[in-house]
C-alpha positions in Angstrom: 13.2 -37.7 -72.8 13.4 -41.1 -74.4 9.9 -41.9 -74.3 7.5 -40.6 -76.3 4.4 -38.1 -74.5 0.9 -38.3 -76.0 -2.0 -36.6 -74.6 -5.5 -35.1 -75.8 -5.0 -31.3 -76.2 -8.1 -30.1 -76.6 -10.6 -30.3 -73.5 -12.8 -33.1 -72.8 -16.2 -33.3 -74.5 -18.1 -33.7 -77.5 -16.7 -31.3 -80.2 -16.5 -31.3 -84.1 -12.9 -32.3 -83.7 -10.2 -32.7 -81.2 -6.3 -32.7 -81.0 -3.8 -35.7 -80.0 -0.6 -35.0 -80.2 2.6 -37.2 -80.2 6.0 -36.1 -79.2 9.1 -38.5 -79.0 11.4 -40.5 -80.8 8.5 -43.2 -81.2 7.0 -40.4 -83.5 7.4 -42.2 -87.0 7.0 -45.9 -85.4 3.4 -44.7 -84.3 2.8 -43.2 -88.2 3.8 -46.3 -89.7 2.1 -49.0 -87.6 -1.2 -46.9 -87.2 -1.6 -44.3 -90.6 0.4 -45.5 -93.3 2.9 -47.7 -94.1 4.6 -44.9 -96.6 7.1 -42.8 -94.7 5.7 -39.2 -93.4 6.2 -36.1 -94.9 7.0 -33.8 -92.8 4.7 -30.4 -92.4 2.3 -31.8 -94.8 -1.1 -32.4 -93.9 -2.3 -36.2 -94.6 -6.6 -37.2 -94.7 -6.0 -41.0 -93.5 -7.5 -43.7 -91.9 -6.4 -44.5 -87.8 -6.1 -48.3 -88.1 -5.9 -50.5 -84.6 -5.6 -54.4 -85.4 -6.7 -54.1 -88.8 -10.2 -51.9 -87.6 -10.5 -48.5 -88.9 -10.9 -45.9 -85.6 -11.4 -43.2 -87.9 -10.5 -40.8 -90.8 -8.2 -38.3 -89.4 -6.0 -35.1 -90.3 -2.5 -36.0 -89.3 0.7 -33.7 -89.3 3.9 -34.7 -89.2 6.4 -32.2 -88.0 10.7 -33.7 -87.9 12.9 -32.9 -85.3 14.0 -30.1 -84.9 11.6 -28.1 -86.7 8.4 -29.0 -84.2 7.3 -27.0 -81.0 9.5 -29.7 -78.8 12.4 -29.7 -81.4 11.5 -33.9 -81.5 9.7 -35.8 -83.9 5.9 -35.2 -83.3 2.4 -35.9 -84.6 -0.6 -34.1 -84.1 -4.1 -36.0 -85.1 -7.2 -34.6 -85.5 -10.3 -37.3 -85.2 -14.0 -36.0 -84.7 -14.6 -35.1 -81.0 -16.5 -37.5 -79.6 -15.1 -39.0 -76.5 -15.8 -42.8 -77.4 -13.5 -42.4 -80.1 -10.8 -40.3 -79.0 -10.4 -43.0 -76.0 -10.1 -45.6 -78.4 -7.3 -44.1 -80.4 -5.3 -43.3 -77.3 -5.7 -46.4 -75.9 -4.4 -47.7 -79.2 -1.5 -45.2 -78.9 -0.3 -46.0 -75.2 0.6 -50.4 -76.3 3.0 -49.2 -78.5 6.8 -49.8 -76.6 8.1 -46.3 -74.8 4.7 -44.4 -75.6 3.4 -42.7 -72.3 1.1 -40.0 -71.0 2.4 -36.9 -70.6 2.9 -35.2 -67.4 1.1 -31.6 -67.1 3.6 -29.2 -69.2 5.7 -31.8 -70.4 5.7 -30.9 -74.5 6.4 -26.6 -73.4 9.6 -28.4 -70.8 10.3 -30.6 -73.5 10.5 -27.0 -75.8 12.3 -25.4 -73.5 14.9 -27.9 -72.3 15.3 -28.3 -76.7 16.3 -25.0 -76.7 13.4 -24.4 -79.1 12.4 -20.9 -76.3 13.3 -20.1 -73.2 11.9 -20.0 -69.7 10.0 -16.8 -70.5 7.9 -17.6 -73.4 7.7 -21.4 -71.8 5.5 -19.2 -68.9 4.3 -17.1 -71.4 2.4 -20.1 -72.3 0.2 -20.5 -70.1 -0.6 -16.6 -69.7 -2.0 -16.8 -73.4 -4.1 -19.8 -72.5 -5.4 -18.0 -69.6 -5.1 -14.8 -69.9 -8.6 -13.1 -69.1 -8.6 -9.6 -71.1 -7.0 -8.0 -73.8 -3.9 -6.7 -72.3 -2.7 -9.7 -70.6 -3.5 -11.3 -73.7 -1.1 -9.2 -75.7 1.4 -8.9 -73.2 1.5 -12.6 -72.9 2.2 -12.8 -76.7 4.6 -10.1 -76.8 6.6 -12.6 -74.1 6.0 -15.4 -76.4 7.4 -13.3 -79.2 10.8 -12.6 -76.3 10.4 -9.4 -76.3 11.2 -9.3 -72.7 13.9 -11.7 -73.6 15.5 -9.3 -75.5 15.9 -6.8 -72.0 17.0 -9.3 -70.3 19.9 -10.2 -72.5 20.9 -6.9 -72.6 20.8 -6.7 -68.7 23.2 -9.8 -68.4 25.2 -8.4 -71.0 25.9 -4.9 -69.4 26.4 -7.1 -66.1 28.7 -9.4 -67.9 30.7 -6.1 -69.5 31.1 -4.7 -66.3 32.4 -7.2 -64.3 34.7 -7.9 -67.4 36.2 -5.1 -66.4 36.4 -5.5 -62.2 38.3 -8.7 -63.3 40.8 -6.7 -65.3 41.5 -4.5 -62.8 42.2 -7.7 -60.6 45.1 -8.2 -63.2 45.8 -4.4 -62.8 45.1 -3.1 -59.1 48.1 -0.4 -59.5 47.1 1.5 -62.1 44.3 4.4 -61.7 41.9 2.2 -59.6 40.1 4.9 -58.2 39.1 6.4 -61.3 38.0 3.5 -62.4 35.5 2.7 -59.0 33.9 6.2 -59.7 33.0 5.0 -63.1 31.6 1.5 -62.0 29.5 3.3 -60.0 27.7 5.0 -62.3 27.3 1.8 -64.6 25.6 -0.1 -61.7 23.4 2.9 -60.9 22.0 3.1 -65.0 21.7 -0.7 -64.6 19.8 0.1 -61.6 17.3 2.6 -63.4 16.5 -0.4 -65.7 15.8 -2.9 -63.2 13.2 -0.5 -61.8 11.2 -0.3 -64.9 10.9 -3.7 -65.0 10.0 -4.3 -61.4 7.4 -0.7 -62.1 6.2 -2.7 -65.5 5.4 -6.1 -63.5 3.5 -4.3 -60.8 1.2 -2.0 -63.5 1.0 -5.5 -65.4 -0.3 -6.9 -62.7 -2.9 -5.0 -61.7 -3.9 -5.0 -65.8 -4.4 -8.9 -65.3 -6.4 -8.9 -62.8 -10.3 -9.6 -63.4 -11.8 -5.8 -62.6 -14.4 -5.9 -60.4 -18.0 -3.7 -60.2 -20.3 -3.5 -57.4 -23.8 -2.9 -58.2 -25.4 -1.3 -55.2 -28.3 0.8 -53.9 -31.8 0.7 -51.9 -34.1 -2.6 -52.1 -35.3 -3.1 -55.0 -33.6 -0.4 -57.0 -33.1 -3.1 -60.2 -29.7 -4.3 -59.2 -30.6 -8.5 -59.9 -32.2 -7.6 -63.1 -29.5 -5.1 -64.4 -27.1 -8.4 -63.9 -29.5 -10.6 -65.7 -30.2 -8.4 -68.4 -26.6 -7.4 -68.7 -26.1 -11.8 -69.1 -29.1 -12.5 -71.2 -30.1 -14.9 -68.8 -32.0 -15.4 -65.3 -29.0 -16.0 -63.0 -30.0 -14.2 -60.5 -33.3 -13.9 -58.3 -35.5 -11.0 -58.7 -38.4 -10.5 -56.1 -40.6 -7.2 -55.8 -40.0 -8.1 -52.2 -37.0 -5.9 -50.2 -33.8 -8.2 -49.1 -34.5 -10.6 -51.6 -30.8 -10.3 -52.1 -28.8 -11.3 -48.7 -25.0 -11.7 -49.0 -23.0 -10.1 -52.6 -23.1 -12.3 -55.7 -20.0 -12.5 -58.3 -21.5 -12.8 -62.1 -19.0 -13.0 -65.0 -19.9 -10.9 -68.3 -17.7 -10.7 -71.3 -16.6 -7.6 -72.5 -15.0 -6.4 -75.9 -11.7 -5.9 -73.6 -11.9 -9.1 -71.5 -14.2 -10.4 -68.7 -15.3 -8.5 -65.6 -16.9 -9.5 -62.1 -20.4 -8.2 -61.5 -21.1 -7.9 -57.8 -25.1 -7.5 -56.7 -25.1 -6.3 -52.9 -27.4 -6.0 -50.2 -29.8 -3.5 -50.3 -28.9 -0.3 -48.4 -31.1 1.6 -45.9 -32.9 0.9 -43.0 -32.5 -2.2 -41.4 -35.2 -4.7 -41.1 -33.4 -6.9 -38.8 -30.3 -8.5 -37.3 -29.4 -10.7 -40.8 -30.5 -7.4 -42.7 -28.3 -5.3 -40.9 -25.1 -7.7 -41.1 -25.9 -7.4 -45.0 -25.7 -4.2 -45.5 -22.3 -4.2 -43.6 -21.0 -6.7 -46.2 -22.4 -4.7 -48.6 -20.0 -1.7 -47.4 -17.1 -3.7 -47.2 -17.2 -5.1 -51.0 -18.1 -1.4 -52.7 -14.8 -0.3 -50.7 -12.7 -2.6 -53.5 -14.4 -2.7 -56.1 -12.6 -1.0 -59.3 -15.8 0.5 -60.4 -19.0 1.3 -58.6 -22.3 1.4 -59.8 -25.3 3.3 -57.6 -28.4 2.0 -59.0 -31.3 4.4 -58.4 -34.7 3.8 -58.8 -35.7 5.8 -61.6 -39.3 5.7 -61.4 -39.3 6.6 -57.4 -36.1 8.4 -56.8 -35.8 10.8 -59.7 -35.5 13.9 -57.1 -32.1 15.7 -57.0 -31.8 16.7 -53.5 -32.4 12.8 -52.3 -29.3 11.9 -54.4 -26.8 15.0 -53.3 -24.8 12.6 -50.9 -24.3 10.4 -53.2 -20.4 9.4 -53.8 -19.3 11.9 -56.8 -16.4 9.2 -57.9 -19.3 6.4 -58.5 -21.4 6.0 -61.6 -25.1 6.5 -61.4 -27.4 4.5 -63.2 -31.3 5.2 -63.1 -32.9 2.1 -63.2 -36.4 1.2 -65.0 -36.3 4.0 -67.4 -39.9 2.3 -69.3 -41.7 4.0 -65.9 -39.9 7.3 -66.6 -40.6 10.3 -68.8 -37.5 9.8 -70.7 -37.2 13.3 -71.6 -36.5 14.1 -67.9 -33.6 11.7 -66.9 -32.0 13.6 -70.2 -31.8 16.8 -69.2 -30.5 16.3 -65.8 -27.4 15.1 -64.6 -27.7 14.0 -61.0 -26.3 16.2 -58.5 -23.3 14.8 -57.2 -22.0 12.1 -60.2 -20.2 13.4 -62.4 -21.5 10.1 -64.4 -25.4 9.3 -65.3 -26.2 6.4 -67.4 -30.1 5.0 -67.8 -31.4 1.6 -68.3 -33.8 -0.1 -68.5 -33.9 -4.1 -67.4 -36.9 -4.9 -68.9 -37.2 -3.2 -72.5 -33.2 -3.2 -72.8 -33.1 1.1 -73.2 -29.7 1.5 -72.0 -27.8 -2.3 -72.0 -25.6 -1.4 -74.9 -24.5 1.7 -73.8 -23.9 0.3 -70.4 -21.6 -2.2 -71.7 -19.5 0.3 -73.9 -19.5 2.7 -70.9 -17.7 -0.2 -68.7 -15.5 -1.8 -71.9 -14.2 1.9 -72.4 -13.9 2.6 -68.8 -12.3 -0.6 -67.4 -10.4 -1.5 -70.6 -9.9 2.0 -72.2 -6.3 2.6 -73.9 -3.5 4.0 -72.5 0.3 5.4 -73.2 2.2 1.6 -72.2 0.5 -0.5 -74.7 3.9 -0.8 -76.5 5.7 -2.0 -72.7 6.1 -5.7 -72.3 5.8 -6.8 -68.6 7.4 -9.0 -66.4 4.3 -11.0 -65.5 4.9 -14.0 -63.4 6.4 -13.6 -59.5 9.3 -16.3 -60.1 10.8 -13.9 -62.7 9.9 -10.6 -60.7 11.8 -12.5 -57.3 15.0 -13.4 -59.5 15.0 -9.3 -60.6 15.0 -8.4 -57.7 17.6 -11.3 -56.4 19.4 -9.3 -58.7 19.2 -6.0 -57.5 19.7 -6.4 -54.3 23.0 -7.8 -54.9 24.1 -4.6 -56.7 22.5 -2.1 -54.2 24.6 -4.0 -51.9 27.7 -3.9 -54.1 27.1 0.1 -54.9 27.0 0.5 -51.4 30.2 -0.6 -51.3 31.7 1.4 -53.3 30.1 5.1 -51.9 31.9 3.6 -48.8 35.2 2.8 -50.9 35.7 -0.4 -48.6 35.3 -2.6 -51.7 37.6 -4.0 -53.6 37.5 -4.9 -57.3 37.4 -9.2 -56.3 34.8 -9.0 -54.4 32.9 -6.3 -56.5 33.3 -8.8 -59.5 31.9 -11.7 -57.7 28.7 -9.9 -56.4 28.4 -9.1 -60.4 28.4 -12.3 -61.3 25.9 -13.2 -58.5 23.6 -10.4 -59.7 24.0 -11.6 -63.7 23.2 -15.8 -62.8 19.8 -14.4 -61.1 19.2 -12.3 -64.2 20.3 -15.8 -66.1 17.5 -17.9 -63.8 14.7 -15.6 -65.2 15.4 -16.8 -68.7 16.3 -20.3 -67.7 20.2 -20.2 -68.6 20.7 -21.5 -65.6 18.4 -23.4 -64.0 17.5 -26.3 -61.2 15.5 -28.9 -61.9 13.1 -28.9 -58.9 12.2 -25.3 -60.2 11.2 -26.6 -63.8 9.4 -29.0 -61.6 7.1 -26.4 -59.8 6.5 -23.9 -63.0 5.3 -26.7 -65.4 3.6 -28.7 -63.2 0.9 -25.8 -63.3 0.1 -26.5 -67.1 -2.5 -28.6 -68.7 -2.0 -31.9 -69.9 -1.5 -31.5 -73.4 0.8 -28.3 -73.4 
């Protein structure tokens, strides 16, 4: 960490203005020889020229932030010139002759943070969640990490861990007296720590499946609308739409933005008869991607198909949409429900009846609100393995004890076992080669 990291922290491309930031001991050398020869304020924001052998780059924004009050805890810099590509090369190339300035390695300002002690190894992760987190509760959970809220449960796991084997290694010092009172009682402090590790490890598998990208599966018969739902649902002409049957041979993924977060759109394979061989492998595709899909849609022609006994074996857990409701007597989808659904909805691709309500039908389905919104969850698998580390070791030493074959040594060091892998999930301890792995996945820049 003598050197000091710069890199562009915004992405690539023309933009009204983009982000270079500094961090290392060279902070104030690069101020002086390139902004001003006065000495920086720190947290004050400075309009001034970027100056490279006496040519001005450009007139930039530049904060000065003094260790240890920065993100890393160092000396840093953040710039902000115009975003144009030309010029942000320029000033970096500028940036990278000065003696002990370097690009930075992908993550290396969070590990420079979290090796500061600025946060720990959960909101260093948490990091990257908020940059990519792809709906609204991963988003929140991801700053509810940042905030350590999950740090918080862990210290207090270690903490109960370290209390009770505080008091195994007493009764080292005191074997004689009442020792099998006192196993009865550990017992029943490793069994409430227990009860917490569960709802940590229950948390990080219904977080989980809350990050994920949902996924609906628009299918039907040929031509029952399903392309031009999609496109109308995008705004744009992504897909191919064709009067003719099979225009649409293997399942498309589409990607539309919600209020709640993004969602996978899936157009299928017609289903019915088969036309031919390629026809008939299709629709078998088709069957095997409505089978996990998170929400179904059955498109139905609206203006053929508008007969409830065609639509009675239809599956009652899917959502029916009646497609091409400007070829319908709207007064007549209305008043029916189809037999069947317990869900109708009616569109309309090509006047738009119908689009907005779709979309608020799938936001409220999909990302609708629900009792845990105050939980914080364990949401990356090195954390959730080192729980678990943990548990495993005290299942192990609880055993033990219902078998009265332990004795209070080796029940203390399995308790310290079980608190370092508690420890390893908020860094305290920690091995370099695994700093190596989880920051290596971050952008350049972060």
């Amino acid at each position: 960490m003598n050197d000091t990291i710069l890199a562009l922290a915004t992405p690539p491309g023309t933009s009204a203005l983009a982000v270079i930031r500094l961090s290392g001991p060279g902070s104030r050398q690069v101020w002086l020889k390139f902004l001003s020869k006065n000495e920086p304020q720190a947290r004050m924001a400075k309009l001034l020229p970027f100056k490279s052998d006496g040519e001005t780059l450009d007139q930039i924004l530049a904060i000065y932030f003094a260790a240890p009050s920065s993100f890393t805890g160092e000396d840093s810099i953040e710039l902000f010139p115009h975003g144009n590509m030309l010029l942000i090369k320029k000033i970096i190339n500028a940036l990278i002759l000065v003696d002990g300035v370097r690009m930075a390695e992908p993550g290396e300002f969070t590990r420079r943070a979290f090796e500061h002690g600025q946060i720990d190894l959960i909101q260093a992760e948490s990091i990257g969640m908020l940059i990519h987190s792809r709906n609204e509760k991963a988003l929140e959970n991801a700053q509810k990490l940042l905030r350590g809220e999950l740090s918080e449960q862990i210290k207090e796991l270690v903490d109960q861990v370290q209390y009770l084997s505080a008091k195994m290694e007493l009764e080292v010092d005191f074997a004689e007296e009442e020792a099998d009172a006192e196993l009865d009682a550990w017992s029943l402090d490793i069994i409430k720590i227990l009860e917490l590790i569960d709802g940590l490890k229950e948390g990080h598998i219904k977080g989980r499946k809350k990050s994920e990208v949902p996924m609906v599966v628009l299918y039907g018969k040929p031509n029952a609308g399903k392309s031009s739902l999609i496109n109308a649902l995008l705004e744009e002409d992504r897909l191919l739409v064709s009067t003719q049957a099979g225009t649409t041979r293997d399942y498309i993924e589409t990607t539309l933005y919600l209020d709640g977060g993004e969602i996978k759109l899936v157009d299928t394979a017609g289903l019915g008869e088969a036309v031919d061989h390629l026809d008939e492998l299709s629709q078998e595709k088709t069957q095997q991607i409505v089978k996990k899909a998170h929400l179904r849609l059955h498109l139905i022609d609206g203006a053929v198909e508008l007969n409830k006994n065609q639509l009675r074996s239809y599956n009652q857990s899917d959502v029916a949409v009646l497609t091409k409701l400007d070829k319908v007597d709207e007064s007549t989808v209305l008043s029916n429900q189809i037999a069947g659904h317990q869900t109708t909805l009616g569109v309309s691709s090509q006047s738009g009846v119908g689009l907005s309500e779709l979309k608020v039908f799938l936001n409220k389905e999909i990302f609708e609100e629900d009792e845990t919104k105050e939980e914080v969850w364990m949401a990356s698998e090195r954390q959730f393995q080192c729980l678990v580390k943990s548990e495993a070791v005290l299942r192990a030493s609880l055993d033990f004890l219902a078998l009265g074959h332990a004795s209070p040594e080796i029940l203390a060091f399995e308790l310290r076992e079980a608190r370092l892998a508690l420890e390893e999930i908020t860094g305290e301890i920690s091995v370099d080669s695994i700093l190596g792995r989880i920051f290596e996945g971050f952008c350049i820049g972060k």
